[in-house]
N, C-alpha and C positions, 0 to 999 in steps of 0.2 A: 299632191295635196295632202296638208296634215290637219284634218279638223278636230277638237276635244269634244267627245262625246258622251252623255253617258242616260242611264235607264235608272228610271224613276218612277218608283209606284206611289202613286200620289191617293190622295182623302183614305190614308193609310199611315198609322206609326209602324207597322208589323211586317218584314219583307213577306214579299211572294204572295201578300193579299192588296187591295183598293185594284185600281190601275195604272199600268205601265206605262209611262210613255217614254218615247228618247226625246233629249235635248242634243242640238248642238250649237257651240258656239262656235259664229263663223265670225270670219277677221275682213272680210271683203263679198261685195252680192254674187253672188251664183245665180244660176239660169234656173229658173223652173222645170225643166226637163231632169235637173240633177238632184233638185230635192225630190219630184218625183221618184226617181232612182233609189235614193237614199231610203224615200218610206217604204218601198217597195221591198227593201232590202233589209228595214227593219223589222218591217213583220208585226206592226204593234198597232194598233187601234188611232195612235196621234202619235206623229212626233212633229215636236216643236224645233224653228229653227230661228235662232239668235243674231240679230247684228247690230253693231252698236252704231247707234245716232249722238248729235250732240244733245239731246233730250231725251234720252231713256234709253229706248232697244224697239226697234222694226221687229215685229215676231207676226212667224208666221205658222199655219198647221197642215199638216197633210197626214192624211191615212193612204193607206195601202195601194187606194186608188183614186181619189182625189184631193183637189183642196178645201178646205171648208170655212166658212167664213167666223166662225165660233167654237173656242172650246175651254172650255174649264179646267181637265184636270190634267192637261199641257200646259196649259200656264200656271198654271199651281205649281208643277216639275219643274218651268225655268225660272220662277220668282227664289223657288228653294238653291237651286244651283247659281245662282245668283248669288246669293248669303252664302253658303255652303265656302262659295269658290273666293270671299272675299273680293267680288264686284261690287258689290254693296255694304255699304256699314248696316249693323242689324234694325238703327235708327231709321235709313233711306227710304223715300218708297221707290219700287220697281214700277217704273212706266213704259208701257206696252203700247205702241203706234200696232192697229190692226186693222184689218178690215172692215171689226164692228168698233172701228173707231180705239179711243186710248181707254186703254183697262190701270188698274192700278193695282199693287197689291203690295201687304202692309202685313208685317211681324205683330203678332199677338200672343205673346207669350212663346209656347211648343207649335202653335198655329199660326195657319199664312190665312188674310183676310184678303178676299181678291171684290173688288167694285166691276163689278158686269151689268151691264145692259137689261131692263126687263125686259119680258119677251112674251105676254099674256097672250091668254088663247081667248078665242072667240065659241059658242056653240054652234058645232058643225052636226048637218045632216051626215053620219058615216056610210061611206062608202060600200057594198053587198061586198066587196074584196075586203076591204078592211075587216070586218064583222067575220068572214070566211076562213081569213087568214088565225084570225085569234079562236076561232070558236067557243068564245064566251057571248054574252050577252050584257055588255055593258049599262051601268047606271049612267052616266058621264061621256061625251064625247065632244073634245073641241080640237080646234087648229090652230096656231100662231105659224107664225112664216118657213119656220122651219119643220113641225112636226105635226101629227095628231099626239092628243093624249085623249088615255082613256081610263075612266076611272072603273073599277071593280069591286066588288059587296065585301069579299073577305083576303084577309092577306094568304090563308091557304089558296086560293081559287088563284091568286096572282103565283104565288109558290108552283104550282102546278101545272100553269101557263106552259104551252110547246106549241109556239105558232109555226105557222107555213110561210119561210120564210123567203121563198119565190115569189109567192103572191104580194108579201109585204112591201119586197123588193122591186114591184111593179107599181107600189103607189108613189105619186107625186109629190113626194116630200121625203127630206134628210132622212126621218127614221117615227117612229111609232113609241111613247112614253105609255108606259100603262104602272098605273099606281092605286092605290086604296090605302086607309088606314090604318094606323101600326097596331098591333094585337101586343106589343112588347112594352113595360112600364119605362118611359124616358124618352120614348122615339115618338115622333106624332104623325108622321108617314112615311109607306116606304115605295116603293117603284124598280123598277125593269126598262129597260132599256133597247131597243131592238132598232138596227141602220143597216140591212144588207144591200138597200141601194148605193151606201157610199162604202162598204166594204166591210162592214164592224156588224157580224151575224146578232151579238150581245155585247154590250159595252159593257167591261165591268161595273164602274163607276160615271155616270155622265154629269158632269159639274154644271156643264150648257143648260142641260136639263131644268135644273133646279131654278132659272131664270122663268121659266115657264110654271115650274111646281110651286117657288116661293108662292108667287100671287094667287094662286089658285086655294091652296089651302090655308094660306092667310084669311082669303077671306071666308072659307068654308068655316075654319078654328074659332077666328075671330085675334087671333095673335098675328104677332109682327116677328118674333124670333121664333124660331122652331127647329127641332133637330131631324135628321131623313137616316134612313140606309137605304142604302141598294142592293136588292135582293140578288144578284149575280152570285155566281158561283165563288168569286175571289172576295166580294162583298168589299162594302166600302163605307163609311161614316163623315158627316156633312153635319155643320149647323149653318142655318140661314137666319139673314134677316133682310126684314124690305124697307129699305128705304124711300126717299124721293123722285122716282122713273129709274128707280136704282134697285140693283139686286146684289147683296154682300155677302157670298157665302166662302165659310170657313173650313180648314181640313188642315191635313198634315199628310208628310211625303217621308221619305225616305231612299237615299243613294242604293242602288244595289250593284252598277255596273257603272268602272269607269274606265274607258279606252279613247283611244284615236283611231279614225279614219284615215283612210290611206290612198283609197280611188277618187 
């Protein structure tokens, strides 16, 4: 087997900050057990995997240990190697058949604008685990299908965050958003990211995320476009806007590694 692959740090201009993920592009469907393989082997929080349809591209994502039904800043990595690689004219849109149905994504200048799904949260009672694991004391706590998010009083308090993430690990959901307010002139909120139930201790940057975030501070702000960072270590930059049961958020990527697979 000879697959073209390559790593991609994406809701990033700047190598070795946003996040990583691998692309590949495959020429024929593989088993599930071998992308498993493959993520396992990559080691990166998503890799995205490629196969051409007569209408777009079948993509699909896997982390380190499973599959998951959504992600943002893998598809952002194979919308760019897509362009990048002259699969697409810089005019085309990238159309993505997925789990969470077809995503789109669309050249904006230096930026890729990707059409994702909202994904609004509800107010939830939190969990004594959840609360346990964060040891903060939240203003905010809701759930959408895939996460809690929580919100918190100061972006220090979020900065300073060191959850227990065995416990977090044991709640019933993909992973735990916790965000507050940006203390920084330009940025209107920022957030963290935490999944060690599906293998991803912190995500640098979570694109998925902001399907949940967009709605939520939209209507906190009272605005419809707004820009995010992600307070992660490698940090990452986003602007959003909400659309129609739509959530359109914007970034940039950057090639760092290209090779082929061989196993």
């Amino acid at each position: 087997m000879n697959v073209e692959m390559f790593q991609v740090d994406a809701f990033t201009d700047t190598p070795f900050t946003g996040n990583p993920a691998g692309v590949f592009l495959l020429s024929e469907l593989q088993a599930d057990s071998w992308m498993r393989q493959v993520a396992q082997e990559m080691n990166l929080s998503e890799v995205a995997f490629l196969l051409p349809l007569s209408d777009g591209y079948s993509l699909r994502w896997f982390t380190p240990t499973t599959e998951v039904d959504l992600c943002g800043h893998a598809t952002l990595a194979a919308a760019h190697i897509l362009w990048q690689e002259g699969l697409l004219a810089p005019e085309e849109t990238a159309i993505f058949h997925t789990k969470s149905g077809v995503l789109r994504g669309s050249k904006r200048g230096d930026w890729i604008e990707l059409d994702f799904p909202i994904e609004p949260a509800v107010t939830a009672e939190p969990p004594e685990q959840l609360l346990a694991a964060l040891g903060v004391l939240p203003t905010y706590v809701g759930r959408n299908r895939f996460d809690y998010i929580v919100e918190l009083g100061s972006e220090e308090e979020l900065q300073q965050l060191n959850p227990d993430l065995a416990l977090l690990a044991d709640l019933p959901v993909r992973g735990v958003i916790v965000t507050c307010l940006s203390s920084a002139q330009g940025v209107d909120f920022v957030s963290r990211f935490f999944g060690p139930a599906i293998g991803i201790d912190e995500d640098p940057v979570t694109g998925s995320a902001h399907c949940c975030l967009a709605p939520y501070w939209s209507r906190r702000l009272g605005k419809e476009v707004m820009t995010a960072r992600q307070l992660s270590p490698r940090g990452g930059a986003l602007r959003v806007r909400l659309g129609q049961g739509r959530v359109y958020l914007q970034g940039q990527a950057v090639t760092v590694i290209r090779g082929q697979l061989l196993a």
